[in-house]
MIGU-512915 format. One line per 5 residues: number of its first residue (from 1); their letters; for each residue x, y, z of C-alpha. Coordinates in Angstrom, 1 decimal, decimal comma, m for minus. Layout:
N
NUM) a) X Y Z | ...
This chain:
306
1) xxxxx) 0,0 0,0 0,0 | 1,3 3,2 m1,0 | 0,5 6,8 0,4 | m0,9 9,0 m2,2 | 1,2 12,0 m2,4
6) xxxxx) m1,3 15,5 m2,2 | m4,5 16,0 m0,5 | m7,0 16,4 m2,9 | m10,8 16,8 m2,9 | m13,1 13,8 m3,1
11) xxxxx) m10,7 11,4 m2,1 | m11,8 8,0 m1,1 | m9,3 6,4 1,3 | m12,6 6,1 4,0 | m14,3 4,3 1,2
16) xxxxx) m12,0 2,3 0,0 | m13,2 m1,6 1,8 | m16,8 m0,6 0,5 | m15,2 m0,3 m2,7 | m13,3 m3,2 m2,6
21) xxxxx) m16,3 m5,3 m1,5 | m17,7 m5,1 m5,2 | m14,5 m6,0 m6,8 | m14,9 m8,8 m9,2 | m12,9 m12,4 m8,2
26) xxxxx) m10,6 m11,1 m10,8 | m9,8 m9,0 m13,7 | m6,8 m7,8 m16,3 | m6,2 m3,8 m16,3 | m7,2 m1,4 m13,8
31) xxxxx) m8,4 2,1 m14,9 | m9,0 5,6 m13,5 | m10,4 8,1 m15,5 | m11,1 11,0 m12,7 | m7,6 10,3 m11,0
36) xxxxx) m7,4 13,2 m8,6 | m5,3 12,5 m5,6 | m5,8 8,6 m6,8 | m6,1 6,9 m3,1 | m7,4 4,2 m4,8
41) xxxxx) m5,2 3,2 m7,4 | m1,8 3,6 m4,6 | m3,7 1,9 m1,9 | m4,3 m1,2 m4,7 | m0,9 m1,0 m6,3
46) xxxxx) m2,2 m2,4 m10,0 | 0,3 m3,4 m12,5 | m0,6 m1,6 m15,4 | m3,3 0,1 m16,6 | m4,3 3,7 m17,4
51) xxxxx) m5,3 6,7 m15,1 | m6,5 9,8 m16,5 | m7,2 13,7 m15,4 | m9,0 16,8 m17,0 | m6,7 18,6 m14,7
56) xxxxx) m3,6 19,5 m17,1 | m0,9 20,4 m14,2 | m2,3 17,5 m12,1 | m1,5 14,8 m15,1 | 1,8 16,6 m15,1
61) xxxxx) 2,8 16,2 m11,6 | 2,1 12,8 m12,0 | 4,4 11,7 m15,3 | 7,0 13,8 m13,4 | 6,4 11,4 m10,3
66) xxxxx) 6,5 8,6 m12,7 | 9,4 9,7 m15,0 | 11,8 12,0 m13,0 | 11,6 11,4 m8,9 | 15,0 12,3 m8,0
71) xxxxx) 14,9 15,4 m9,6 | 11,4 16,3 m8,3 | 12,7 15,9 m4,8 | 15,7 17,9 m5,2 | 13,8 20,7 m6,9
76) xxxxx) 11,4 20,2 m4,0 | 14,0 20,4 m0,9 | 15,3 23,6 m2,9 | 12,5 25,6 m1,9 | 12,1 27,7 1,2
81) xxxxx) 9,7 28,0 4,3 | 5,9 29,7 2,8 | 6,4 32,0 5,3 | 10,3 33,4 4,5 | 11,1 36,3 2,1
86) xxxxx) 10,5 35,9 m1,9 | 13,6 35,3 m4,0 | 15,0 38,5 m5,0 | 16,5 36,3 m8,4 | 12,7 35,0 m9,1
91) xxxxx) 10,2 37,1 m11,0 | 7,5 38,1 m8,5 | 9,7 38,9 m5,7 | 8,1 41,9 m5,3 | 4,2 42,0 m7,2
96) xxxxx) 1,8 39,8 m8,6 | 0,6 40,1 m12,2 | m2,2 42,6 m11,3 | 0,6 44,9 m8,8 | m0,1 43,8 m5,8
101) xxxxx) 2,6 43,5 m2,9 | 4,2 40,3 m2,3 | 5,0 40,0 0,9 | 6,6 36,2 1,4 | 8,0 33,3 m0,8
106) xxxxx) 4,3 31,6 m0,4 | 2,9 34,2 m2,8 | 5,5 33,8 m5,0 | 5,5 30,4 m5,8 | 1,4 30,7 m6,2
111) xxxxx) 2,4 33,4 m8,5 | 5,6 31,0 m10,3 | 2,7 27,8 m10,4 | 0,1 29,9 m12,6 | 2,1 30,8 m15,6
116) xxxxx) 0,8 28,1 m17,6 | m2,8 29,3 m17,6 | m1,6 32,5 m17,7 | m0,2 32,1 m21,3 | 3,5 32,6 m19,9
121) xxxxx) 6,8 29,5 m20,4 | 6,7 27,6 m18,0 | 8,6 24,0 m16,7 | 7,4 20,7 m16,9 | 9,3 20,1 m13,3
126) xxxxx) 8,8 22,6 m11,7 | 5,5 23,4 m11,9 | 5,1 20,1 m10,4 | 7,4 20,9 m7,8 | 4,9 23,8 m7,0
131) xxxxx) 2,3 21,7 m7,5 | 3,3 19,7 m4,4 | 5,0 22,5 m2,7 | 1,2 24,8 m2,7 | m1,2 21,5 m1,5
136) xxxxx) 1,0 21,1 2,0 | 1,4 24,8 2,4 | m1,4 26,3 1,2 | m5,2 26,8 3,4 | m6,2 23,4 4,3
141) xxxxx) m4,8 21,7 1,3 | m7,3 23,0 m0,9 | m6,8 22,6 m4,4 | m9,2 25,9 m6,4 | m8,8 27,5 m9,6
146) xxxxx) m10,7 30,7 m10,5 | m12,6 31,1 m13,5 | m9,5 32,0 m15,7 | m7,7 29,1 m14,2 | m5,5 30,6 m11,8
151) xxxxx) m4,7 28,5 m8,6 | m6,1 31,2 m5,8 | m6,0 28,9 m2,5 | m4,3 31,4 m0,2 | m1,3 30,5 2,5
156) xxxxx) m1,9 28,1 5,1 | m1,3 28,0 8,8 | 1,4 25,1 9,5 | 4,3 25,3 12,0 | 6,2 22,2 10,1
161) xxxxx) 4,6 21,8 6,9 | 6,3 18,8 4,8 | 6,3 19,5 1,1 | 9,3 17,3 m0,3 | 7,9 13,9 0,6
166) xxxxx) 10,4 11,9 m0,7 | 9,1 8,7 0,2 | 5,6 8,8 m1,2 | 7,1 9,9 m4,4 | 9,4 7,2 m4,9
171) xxxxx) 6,6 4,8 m3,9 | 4,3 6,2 m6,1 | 6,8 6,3 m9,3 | 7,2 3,0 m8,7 | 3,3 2,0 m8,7
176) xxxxx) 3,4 4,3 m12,1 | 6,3 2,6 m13,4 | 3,9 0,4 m16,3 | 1,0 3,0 m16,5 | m0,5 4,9 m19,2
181) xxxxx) m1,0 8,6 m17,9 | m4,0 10,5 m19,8 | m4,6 14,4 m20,1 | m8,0 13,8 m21,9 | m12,1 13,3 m21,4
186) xxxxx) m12,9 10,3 m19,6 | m14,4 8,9 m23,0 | m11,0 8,1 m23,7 | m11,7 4,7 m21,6 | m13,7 3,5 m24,6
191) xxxxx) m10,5 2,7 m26,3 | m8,2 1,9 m23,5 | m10,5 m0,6 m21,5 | m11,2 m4,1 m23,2 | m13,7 m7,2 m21,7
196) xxxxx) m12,4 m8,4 m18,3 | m10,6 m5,5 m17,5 | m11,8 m2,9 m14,3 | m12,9 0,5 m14,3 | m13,0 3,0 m11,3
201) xxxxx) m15,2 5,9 m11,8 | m15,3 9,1 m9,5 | m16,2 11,8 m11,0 | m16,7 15,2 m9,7 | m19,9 15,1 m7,5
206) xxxxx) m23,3 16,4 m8,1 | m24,0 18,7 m5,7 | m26,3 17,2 m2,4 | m28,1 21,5 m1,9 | m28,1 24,2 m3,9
211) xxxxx) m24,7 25,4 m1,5 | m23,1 22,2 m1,8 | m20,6 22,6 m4,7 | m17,8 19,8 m5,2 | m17,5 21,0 m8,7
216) xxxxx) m15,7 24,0 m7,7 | m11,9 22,7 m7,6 | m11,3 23,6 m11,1 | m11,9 26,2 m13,8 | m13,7 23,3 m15,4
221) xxxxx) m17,3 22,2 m13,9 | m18,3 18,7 m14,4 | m23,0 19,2 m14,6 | m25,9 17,1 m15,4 | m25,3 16,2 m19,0
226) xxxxx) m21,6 15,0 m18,3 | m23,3 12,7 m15,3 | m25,8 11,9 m18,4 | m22,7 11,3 m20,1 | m20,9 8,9 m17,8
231) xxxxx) m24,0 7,0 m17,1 | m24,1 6,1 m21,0 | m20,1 5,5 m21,3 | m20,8 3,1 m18,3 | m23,1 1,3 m19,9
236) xxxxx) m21,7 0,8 m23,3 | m18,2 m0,8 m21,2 | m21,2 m2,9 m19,3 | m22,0 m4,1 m22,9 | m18,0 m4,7 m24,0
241) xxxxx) m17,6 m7,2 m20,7 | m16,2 m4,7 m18,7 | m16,0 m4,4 m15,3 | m17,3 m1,4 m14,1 | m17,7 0,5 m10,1
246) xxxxx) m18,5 3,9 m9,9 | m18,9 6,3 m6,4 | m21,2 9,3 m6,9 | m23,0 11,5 m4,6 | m26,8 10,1 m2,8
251) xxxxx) m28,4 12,3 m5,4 | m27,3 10,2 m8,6 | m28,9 6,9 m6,7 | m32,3 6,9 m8,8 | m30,3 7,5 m12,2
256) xxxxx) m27,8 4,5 m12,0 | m30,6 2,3 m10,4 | m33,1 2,9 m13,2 | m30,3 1,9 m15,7 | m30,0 m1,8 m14,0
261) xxxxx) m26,5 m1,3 m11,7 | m26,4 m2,6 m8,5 | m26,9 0,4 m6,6 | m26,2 1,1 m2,4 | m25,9 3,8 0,1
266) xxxxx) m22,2 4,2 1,9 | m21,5 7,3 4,5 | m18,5 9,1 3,8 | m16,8 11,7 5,3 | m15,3 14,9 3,8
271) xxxxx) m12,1 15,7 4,4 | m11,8 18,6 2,4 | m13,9 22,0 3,6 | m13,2 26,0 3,7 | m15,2 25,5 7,4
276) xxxxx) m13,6 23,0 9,9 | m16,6 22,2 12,0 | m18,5 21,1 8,6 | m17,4 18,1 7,7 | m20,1 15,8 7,9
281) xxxxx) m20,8 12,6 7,3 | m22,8 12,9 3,4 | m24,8 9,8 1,4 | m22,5 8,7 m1,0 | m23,5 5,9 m3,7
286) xxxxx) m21,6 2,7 m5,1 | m23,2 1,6 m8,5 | m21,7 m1,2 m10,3 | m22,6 m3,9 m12,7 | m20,3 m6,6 m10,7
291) xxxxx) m23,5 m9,2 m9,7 | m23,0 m10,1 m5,9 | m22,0 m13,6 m6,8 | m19,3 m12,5 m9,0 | m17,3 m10,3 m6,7
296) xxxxx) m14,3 m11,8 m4,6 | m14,9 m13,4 m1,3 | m15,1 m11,4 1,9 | m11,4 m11,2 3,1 | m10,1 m12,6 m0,4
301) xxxxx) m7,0 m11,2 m1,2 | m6,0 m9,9 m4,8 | m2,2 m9,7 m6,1 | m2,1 m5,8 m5,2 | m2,3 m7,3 m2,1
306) x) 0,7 m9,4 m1,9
């Protein structure tokens, strides 16, 4: 079992026996098509396989993982406290793009991290370097883009804060090693997934109330006709022999259950939320088309296992 790396909304390490419970006995290739902090795919380990992201710099961070470790880490133990001085030999040591003061090395590396959607160069490593750096330094870990798709999360509050993590990198470049890393729709799985193989949907959820938005981590919103969407890419895999589990919010119970998955209600806690005190316990669904009798034995172990 491997430690996923950033802290990232929606994860599903609290959900992850439920999810294991519908597993099939056994399959060939494991893919993720709404990867995100991917607490699944390190917690299982697979061999190969293909994970995917609409998030461009979050696909990047992760080839870099897979590709270039060392020098990630030494990029990342380069950088200074969030709280120190900015680097007089760094553009932005003194204002952001719009003139505003900056008044410590925090702002400055949130300034560094958007130059891609801001139309200036930027590098491959580094900006996964800052990638890393920002989600254990920033507020809470929270990972927000504003409508232009400028990361805006501002500085956190940590008296240690831990942003090199050497060890989950070089565990989770190894678990990459033989994986096939996608910066595309998560139609793409039509072509990469063939019968036997396993398919792990979590997309971004529909909201529970009118305030409850858990599309709001990207520029990018994920709304009803892309659920109408997934539902039909589900069922055309159903139809090619694949297997397929999905996690949604309570809301999308009626819609997968109407189309003939096996359908249940699971608790889950959020771990991610501007307000401390609110984070509750929400519905959260498991649809699959696994058939009870064709899932792996209670307390079966798999080869991730091993």
């Amino acid at each position: 079992m491997v430690s996923p790396i950033l802290k990232w909304a929606g994860g599903k390490r609290q959900l992850l026996d439920e999810l294991y419970d519908r597993f099939p006995e056994s399959y060939e290739h494991f893919h993720e098509p709404f990867f995100g902090g991917g607490a699944m795919f390190f917690d299982l380990e697979p061999e190969n396989g293909t994970i995917n992201d609409t998030n461009a710099r979050l696909i990047n961070f992760y080839e870099q993982v897979r590709d270039r470790p060392e020098e990630l880490i030494e990029l990342l133990e380069s950088f200074d406290d969030p709280e120190s001085d900015p680097d007089p030999e760094r553009r932005f040591s003194e204002s952001n793009r719009k003139g505003k003061e900056i008044k410590n090395y925090y702002y400055q590396q949130r300034e560094l991290f958007n130059n891609r959607p801001y139309g200036d160069e930027y590098d491959d490593l580094e900006e996964a370097a800052l990638l890393l750096y920002l989600n254990r330094t920033c507020y809470n870990g929270l990972y927000r883009e504003n409508s232009s798709g400028g990361f805006n999360v501002p500085i956190g509050r940590y008296s240690n804060p831990d942003w090199v993590r050497s060890e989950e990198i070089r565990n989770a470049s190894r678990v990459l090693e033989n994986t096939e890393i996608h910066n595309r729709d998560f139609e793409y799985v039509l072509e990469a997934a063939e019968e036997g193989d396993l398919v792990y949907f979590d997309p971004p959820y529909e909201p529970m109330s009118p305030t409850a938005y858990f599309t709001d981590y990207s520029a990018e919103g994920f709304g009803k006709e892309d659920q109408e969407r997934l539902l039909e890419v589900a069922q055309e895999l159903d139809q090619m022999g694949v297997n397929v589990i999905l996690s949604n919010s309570g809301v999308m119970y009626e819609m997968y259950d109407d189309s003939g998955f096996y359908v249940e209600v699971e608790g889950a806690t959020r771990s991610i939320n501007s307000d401390g005190e609110n984070r509750d316990e929400v519905d959260e669904i498991i649809a699959t088309n696994i058939a009870p009798e064709r899932r792996r034995r209670a307390g079966q172990q798999g080869l991730a296992d091993f």
